[in-house]
C-alpha positions in Angstrom: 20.9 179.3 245.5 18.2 178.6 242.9 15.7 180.4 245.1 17.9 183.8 244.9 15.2 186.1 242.5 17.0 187.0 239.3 16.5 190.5 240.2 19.3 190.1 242.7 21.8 188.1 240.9 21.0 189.6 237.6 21.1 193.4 239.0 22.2 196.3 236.8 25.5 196.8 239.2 26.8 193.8 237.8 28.5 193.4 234.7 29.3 189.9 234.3 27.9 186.5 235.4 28.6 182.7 235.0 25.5 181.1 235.5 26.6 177.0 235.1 25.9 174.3 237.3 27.9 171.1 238.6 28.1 168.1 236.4 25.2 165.8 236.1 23.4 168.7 237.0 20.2 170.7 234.9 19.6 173.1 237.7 21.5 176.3 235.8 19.4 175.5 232.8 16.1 175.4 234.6 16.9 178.4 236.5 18.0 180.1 233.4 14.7 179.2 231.6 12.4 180.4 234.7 14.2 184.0 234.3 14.5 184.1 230.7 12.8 187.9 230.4 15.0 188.8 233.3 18.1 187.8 231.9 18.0 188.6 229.0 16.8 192.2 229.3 20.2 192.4 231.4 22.3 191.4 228.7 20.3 193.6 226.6 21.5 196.6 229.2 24.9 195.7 228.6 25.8 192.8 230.6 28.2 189.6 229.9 26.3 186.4 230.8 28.4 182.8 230.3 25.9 180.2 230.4 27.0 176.6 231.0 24.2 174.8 232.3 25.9 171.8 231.6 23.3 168.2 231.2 20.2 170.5 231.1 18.8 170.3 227.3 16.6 172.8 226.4 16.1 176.6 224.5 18.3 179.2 224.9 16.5 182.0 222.8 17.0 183.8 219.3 16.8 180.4 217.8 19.4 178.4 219.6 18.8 175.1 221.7 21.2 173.1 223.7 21.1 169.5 222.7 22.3 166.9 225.0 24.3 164.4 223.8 26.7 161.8 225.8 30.4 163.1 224.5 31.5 165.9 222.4 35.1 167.3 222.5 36.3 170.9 222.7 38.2 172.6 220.1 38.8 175.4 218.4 36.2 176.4 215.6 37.8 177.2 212.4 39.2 180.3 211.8 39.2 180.8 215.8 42.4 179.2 216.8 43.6 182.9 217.7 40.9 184.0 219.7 41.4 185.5 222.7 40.2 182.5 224.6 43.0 180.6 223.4 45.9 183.1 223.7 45.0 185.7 226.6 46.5 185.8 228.6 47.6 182.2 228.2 48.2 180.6 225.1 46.9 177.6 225.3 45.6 174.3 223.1 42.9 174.4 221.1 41.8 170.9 221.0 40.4 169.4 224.5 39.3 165.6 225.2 38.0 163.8 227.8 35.3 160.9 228.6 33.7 164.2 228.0 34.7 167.5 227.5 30.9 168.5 226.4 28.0 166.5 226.8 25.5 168.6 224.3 25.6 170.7 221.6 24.0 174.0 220.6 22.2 174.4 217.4 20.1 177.1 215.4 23.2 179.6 215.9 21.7 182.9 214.7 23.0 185.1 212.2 25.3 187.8 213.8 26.4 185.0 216.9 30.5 183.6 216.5 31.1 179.8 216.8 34.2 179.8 219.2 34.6 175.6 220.0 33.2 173.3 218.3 32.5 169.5 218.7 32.1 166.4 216.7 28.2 167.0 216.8 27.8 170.9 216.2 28.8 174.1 218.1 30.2 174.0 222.2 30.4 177.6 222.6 28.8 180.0 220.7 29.1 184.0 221.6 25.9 186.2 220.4 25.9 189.7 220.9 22.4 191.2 222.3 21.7 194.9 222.7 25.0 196.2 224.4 25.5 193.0 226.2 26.8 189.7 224.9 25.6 185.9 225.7 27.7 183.3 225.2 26.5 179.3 225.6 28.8 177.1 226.4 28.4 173.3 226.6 31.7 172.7 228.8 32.2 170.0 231.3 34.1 170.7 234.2 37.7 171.2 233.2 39.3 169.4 236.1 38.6 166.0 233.3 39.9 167.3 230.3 43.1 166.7 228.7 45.8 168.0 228.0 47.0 169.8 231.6 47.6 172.7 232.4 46.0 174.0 229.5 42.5 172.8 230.5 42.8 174.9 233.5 45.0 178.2 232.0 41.8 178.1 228.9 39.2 178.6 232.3 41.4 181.4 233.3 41.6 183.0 229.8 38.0 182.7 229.8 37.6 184.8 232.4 39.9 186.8 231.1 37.8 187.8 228.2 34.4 187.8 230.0 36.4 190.9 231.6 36.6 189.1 235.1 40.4 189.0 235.9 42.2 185.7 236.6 41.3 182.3 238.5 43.4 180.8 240.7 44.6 177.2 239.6 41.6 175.6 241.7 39.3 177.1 238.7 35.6 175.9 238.8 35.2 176.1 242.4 33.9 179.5 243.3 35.3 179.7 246.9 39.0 179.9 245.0 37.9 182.3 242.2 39.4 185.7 242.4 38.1 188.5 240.0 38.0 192.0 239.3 34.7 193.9 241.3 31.6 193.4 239.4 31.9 190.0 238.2 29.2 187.3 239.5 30.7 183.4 239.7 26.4 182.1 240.3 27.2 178.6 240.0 23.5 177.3 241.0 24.6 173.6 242.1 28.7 172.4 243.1 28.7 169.5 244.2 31.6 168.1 242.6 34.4 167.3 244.9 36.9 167.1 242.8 36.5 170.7 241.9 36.0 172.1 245.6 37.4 171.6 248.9 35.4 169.1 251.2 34.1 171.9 252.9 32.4 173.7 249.9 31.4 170.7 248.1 27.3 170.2 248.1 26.4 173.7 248.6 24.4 176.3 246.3 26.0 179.9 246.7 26.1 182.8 244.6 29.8 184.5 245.0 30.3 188.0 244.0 34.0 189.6 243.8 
């Protein structure tokens, strides 16, 4: 939950988390920017952090800031239509609509940081590399509204994938279907949407490690 210290989700046994929260929410980013020293000395130690805090608005560090805006599609930045993301192990599209497939954008990308999606309005997922670890901001909505299908939900998978998780099942954004290799942390701070989780895990806070 949001009261779980960093120090346990963010603990040196752990290699990789996806700290995001449900849609409509700002809880991941407001978590994220009460632990910011925490965090980021773990990535520094070598860890892979996905954030994807989703309507929060705010900084992320090293110059960047998410800014909220109400649509923003998903595609491919140039010269990134073969990354991994979109090819591994699924290849998949590289343009993604919906009445939102982002609803911000991320600005003041640092020197050194790769632009993997962009939007109409700037940058919706940016990977920066920092000490042995790497951070990468994304500005996703959940998948489950993007167009086209399957590929919106193959791209989640491929995304673990190259976090260096393992594979999803085809439930993807609900943590109680997500299957990964040991030592990768799903935190999703708030899920409350439905549409993405069984009745029965819908409106809970949990931290799910694999």
């Amino acid at each position: 939950t949001t009261a779980t210290p960093a120090s346990v989700v963010f603990n040196p046994s752990r290699t990789v988390v996806r700290l995001e929260a449900a849609n409509n929410s700002r809880a991941a980013g407001d978590y994220y920017q009460a632990n910011l020293a925490a965090i980021h000395a773990w990535i520094a130690n070598g860890g892979t952090l996905l954030f994807n805090p989703n309507d929060w608005a705010g900084t992320v560090g090293f110059g960047m800031s998410i800014i909220r805006f109400s649509s923003n599609p998903f595609n491919a930045a140039a010269g990134q239509t073969t990354h991994n993301i979109f090819t591994t192990p699924h290849s998949v599209g590289t343009a993604y609509t919906a009445n939102s497939a982002s609803h911000s954008y991320i600005t003041g990308v640092p020197a050194g940081a790769t632009v993997i999606a962009d939007g109409d309005q700037g940058p919706t997922l940016v990977e920066y590399p920092l000490g042995s670890g790497r951070l990468l901001v994304s500005c996703m909505t959940s998948s489950w509204y993007w167009q086209p299908k399957p590929d919106c939900t193959l791209l989640q998978e491929n995304i673990y994938a190259y976090l260096g998780g393992g594979g999803c099942t085809p439930a993807l954004d609900c943590p109680a279907s997500f299957t990964a290799a040991a030592g990768i942390v799903h935190y999703s701070v708030v899920q409350t949407n439905t549409a993405d989780c069984p009745a029965s895990n819908s409106g809970t806070a949990r931290s799910e490690e694999h």
